[in-house]
Each structure stands twice: as structure tokens, then as C-alpha cells.
N, C-alpha and C positions, 0 to 999 in steps of 0.2 A: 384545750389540750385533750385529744383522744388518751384512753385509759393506755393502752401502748405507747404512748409518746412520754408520759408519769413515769416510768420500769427505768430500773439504768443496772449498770452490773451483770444484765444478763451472762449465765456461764451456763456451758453444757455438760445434763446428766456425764458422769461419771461411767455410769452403769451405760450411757449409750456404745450401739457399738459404730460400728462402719454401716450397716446398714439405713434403712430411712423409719425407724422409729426410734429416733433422738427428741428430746425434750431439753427445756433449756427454763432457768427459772432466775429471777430479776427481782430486785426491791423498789417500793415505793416509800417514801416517808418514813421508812422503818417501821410501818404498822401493815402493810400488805404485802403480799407475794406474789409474783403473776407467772405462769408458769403456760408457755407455748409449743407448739410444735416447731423443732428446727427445718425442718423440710419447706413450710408456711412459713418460716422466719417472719418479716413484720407486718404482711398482709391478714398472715392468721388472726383466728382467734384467740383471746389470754383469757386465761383460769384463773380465779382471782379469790386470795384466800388471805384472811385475818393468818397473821405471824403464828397462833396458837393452836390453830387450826392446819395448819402446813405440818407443823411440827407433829400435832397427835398422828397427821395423817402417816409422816413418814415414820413415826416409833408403830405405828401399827402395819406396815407394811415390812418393816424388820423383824417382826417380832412375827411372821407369817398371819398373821390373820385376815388376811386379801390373799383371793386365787388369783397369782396374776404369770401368764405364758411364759 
């Protein structure tokens, strides 16, 4: 089993809009996270991140300390 075929739940950012930098994020086993491009849907590649580490990622993108466009 390819690490994309493990992901199930996938749901798309929130924050995406109608354009094509949508992102879409998915569990594994309850201990990873895989987070892909929706444009790439299932050919792309997955970002794959420990549940504790998804998590600091997105309180520190809330909390501005990533420049991000």
C-alpha cells in the first residue's frame, strides 16, 4: 500500500479559494497527517507529518510567524 492509498478523510483547506492553490489534508491511523495538492489530487505528492507536528505547524501559522502570500 502506497503512502496515498493509507490517507482516508481527505477535506479541502477551508482557506482555499476557487483558484488552483487549494490544499487538501487526510489521516492515517490517527498518528499522521498527509496533506496534498488538490490540483495533483491523487497522482501528487503527500506531505506527511506526525499529528504534533501538523498541529504546532498550524498554531504557528495562526499566530503569524510564517510569511506566507
Amino acid at each position: 500500500m502506497s503512502s496515498r492509498e493509507r490517507y482516508v478523510g481527505w477535506r479541502k483547506s477551508s482557506y482555499s479559494g476557487t483558484g488552483n492553490n487549494c490544499v487538501e489534508a487526510g489521516r492515517a491511523g490517527g498518528r499522521r497527517v498527509g496533506v496534498r495538492d488538490t490540483a495533483a489530487g491523487q497522482a501528487g505528492p503527500v506531505l506527511e507529518f506526525e499529528v504534533s507536528a501538523w498541529a504546532a505547524l498550524l498554531t504557528e501559522i495562526r499566530e503569524g510567524r510564517h510569511r506566507l502570500p
